[in-house]
C-alpha positions as CSV (number, residue, x, y, z in Angstrom):
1,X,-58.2,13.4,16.3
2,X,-57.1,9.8,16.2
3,X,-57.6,7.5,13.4
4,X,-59.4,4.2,14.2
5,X,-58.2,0.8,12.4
6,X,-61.1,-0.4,9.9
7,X,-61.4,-3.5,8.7
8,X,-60.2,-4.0,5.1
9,X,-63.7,-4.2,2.8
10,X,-64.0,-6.7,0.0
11,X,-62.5,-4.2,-2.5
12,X,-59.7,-3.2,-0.3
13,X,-58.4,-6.4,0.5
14,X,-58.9,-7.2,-3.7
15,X,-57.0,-4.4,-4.3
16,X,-54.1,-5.2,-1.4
17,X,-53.9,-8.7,-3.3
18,X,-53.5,-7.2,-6.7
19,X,-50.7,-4.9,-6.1
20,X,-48.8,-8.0,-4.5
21,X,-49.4,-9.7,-7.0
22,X,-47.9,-7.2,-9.8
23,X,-44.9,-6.5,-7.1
24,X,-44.2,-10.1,-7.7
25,X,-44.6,-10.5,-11.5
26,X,-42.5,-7.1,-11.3
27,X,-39.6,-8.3,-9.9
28,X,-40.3,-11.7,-12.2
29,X,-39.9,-10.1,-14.9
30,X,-36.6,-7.9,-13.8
31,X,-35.0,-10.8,-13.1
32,X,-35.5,-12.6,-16.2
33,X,-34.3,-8.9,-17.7
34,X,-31.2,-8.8,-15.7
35,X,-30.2,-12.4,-16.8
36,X,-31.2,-11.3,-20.5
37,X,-28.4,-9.0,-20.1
38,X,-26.4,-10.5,-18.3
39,X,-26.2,-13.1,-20.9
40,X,-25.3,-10.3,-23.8
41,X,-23.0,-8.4,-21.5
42,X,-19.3,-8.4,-22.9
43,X,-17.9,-8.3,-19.5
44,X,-18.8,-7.1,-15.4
45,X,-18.4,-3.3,-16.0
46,X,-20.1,-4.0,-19.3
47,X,-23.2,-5.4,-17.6
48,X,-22.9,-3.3,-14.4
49,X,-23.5,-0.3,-16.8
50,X,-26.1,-2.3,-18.8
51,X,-28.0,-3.0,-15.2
52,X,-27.5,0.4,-14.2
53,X,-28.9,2.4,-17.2
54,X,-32.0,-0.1,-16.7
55,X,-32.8,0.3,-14.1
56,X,-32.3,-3.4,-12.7
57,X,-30.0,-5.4,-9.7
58,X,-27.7,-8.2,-10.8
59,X,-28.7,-10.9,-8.6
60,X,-32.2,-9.9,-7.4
61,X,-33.9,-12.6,-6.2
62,X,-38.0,-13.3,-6.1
């Protein structure tokens, strides 16, 4: 059976713009996270360890 390519409904295309738009605040807010830490870190392996256990990139860019 082969799958046929639908146009995206009102709803889906809503939806399609939401999630890109919390993808972005996402990685927002793990940047200004990683410069948070970055800014308390007491030195590189200090905040490579800090990043790490969070979860977060030094340097990520939006």
């Amino acid at each position: 059976m082969r799958s046929e390519r639908r146009p995206l409904s009102a709803e889906t295309s809503e939806f399609a713009r939401a999630r890109v738009s919390a993808e972005l605040d996402l990685r927002v807010q793990q940047e200004h996270a990683a410069r948070t830490v970055a800014g308390h870190a007491h030195d590189v392996d200090d905040l490579r360890g800090l990043l790490d256990m969070l979860g977060l990139e030094a340097g990520a860019r939006v």
